[in-house]
N, C-alpha and C positions, 0 to 999 in steps of 0.2 A: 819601479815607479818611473816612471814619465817625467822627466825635466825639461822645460820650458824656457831654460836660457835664466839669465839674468832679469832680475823683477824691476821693476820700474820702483824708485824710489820715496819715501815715504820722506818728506820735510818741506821746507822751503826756499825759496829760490834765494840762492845768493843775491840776484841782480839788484837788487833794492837797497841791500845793505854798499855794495859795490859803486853805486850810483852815489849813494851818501859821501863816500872817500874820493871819489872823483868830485864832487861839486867842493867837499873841503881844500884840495889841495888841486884842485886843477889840472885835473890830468890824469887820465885812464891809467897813465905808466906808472901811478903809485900802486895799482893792484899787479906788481910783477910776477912773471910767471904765464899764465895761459888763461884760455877762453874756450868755451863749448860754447858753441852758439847753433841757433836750429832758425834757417830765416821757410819763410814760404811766398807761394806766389799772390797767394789769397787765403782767409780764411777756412782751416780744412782743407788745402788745398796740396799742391804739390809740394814735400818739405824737403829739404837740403839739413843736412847735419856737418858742419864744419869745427877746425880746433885753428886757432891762431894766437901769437903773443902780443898784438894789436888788435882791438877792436874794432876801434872807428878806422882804423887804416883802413882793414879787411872789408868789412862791409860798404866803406865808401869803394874800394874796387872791384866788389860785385856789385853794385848800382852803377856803376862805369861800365860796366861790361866788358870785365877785366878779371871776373873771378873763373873758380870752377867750370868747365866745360856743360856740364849735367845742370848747373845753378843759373846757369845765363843761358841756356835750353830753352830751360822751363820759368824763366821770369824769374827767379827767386831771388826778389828783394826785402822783401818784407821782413825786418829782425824779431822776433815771435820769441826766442828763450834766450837766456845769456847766463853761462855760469863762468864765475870767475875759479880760479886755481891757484895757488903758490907756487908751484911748479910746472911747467908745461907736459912733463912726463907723466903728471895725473891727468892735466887736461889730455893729454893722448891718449892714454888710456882707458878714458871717462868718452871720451869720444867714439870709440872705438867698439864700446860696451854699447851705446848708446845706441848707435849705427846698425847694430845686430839684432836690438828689440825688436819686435811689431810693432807694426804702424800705430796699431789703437793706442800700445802704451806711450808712444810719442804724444799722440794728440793728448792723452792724458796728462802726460807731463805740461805740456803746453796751457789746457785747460786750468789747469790748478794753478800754475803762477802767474798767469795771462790772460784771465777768462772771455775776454773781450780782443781777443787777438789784435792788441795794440802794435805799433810798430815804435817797438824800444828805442830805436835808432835816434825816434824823433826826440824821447825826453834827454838823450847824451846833448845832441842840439842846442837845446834848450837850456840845458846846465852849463855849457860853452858859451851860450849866446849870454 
């Protein structure tokens, strides 16, 4: 039989609950441990899959254009998915896994916890602000 890799996941997005713990205690660095995050250039568009143990560090220096090579290429600013981790070595590994899917099941992933490909970045912002 035909194996098609790792399936794209069936639940729901950390980032919501993750966001909650950050606007309580102020500060992304109470979720320790790691991040998958998938930013794009646009809607459907070119996606970048990264893993960091900062969030808003990280993606404030890919909008500086200061991140990844391939990220600052192709514009990718836009933060589209965010999973939080306890351990960084799941976020690598969740990364990693993720990285190797097809595209469709990205956008999939994407679609279901972001259906309107918001830019996450701005509600951290927001919680900050």
């Amino acid at each position: 039989m035909l194996s098609l890799g790792p399936q794209p996941p069936l639940g729901r997005c950390l980032f919501t609950k993750a966001l909650r713990i950050y606007a309580w205690t102020g500060s992304v660095d109470a979720m320790r441990g790691g991040w998958v995050y998938i930013l794009c250039n646009k809607p459907h568009g070119v996606l970048y899959v990264g893993v960091t143990a900062d969030l808003v560090r990280r993606i404030a220096q890919h909008r500086a254009g200061e991140g990844a090579v391939f990220a600052r290429r192709h514009h990718c600013t836009r933060l589209v998915y965010a999973e939080p981790h306890e351990r960084i070595e799941e976020a690598i590994r969740r990364e990693k896994a993720i990285k190797a899917w097809l595209r469709l099941w990205k956008l999939q992933l994407i679609q279901e916890h972001n259906p309107e490909w918001e830019d996450l970045f701005e509600r951290i912002q927001a919680v900050e602000g």
